[in-house]
Structure formats: structure tokens, C-alpha cells
C-alpha positions in Angstrom: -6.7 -5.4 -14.5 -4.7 -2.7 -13.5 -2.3 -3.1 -10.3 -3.5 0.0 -8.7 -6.7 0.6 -7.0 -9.1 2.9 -8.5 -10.4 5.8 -6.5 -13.7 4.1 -6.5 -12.8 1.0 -4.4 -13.2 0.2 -1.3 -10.1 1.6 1.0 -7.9 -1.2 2.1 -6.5 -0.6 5.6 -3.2 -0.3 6.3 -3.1 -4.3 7.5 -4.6 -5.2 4.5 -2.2 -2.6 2.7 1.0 -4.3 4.5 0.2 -7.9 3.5 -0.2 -7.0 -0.2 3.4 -4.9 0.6 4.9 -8.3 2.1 3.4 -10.5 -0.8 5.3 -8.0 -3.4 8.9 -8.9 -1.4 7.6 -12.9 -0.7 10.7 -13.9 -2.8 13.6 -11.7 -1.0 13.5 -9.3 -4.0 11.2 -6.7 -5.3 10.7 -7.1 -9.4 11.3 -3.9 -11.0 8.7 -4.6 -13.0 6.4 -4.0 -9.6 8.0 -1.3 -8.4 5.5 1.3 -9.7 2.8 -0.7 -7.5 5.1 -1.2 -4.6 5.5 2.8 -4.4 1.7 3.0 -4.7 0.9 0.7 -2.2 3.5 2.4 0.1 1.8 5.8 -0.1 -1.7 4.1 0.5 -0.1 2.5 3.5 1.5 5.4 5.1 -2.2 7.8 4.5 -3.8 4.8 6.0 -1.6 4.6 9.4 -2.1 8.0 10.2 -6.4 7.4 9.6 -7.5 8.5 13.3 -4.5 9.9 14.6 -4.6 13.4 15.6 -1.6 16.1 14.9 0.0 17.0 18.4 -0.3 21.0 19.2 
């Protein structure tokens, strides 16, 4: 199973997004070997903190 989630899957919320982030880094130390899903899980994360917030005029 890939690392990354497929467009068809449920969106995670950016709570759920952050605890997978942490579990990544539960050692002190990010494998490079995970970075690729670290990034993607960042991105994920940030497009899911700004769900419902509206853009100031």
C-alpha cells in the first residue's frame, strides 16, 4: 500500500493530518526514506487548515 492517499479517499482533517505528521517524527528524527510522505502530508495539512477560512478583502 502506497504511503500517500489516493484522491479517492476520504479527506483527513487537518487533526487527523497532524497526528500522522507527529507519528512520522515519534523518534526525534525524520527517515529520509519518509520524507516524500512527510512533504505530502504537509501540503494536505496546510490545504486543510485553511478549509473554512475566508480570504480578508
Amino acid at each position: 500500500m502506497s504511503p500517500f492517499p489516493r484522491e479517492s479517499e476520504t479527506a483527513l482533517s487537518a487533526a487527523e493530518l497532524n497526528v500522522r505528521i507527529r507519528d512520522l517524527w515519534a523518534d526525534g528524527e525524520l527517515p529520509d526514506d519518509r520524507r516524500p510522505e512527510y512533504e505530502a502530508l504537509v501540503v494536505e495539512w496546510a490545504a486543510a487548515s485553511l478549509d473554512g477560512v475566508e480570504r480578508a478583502a
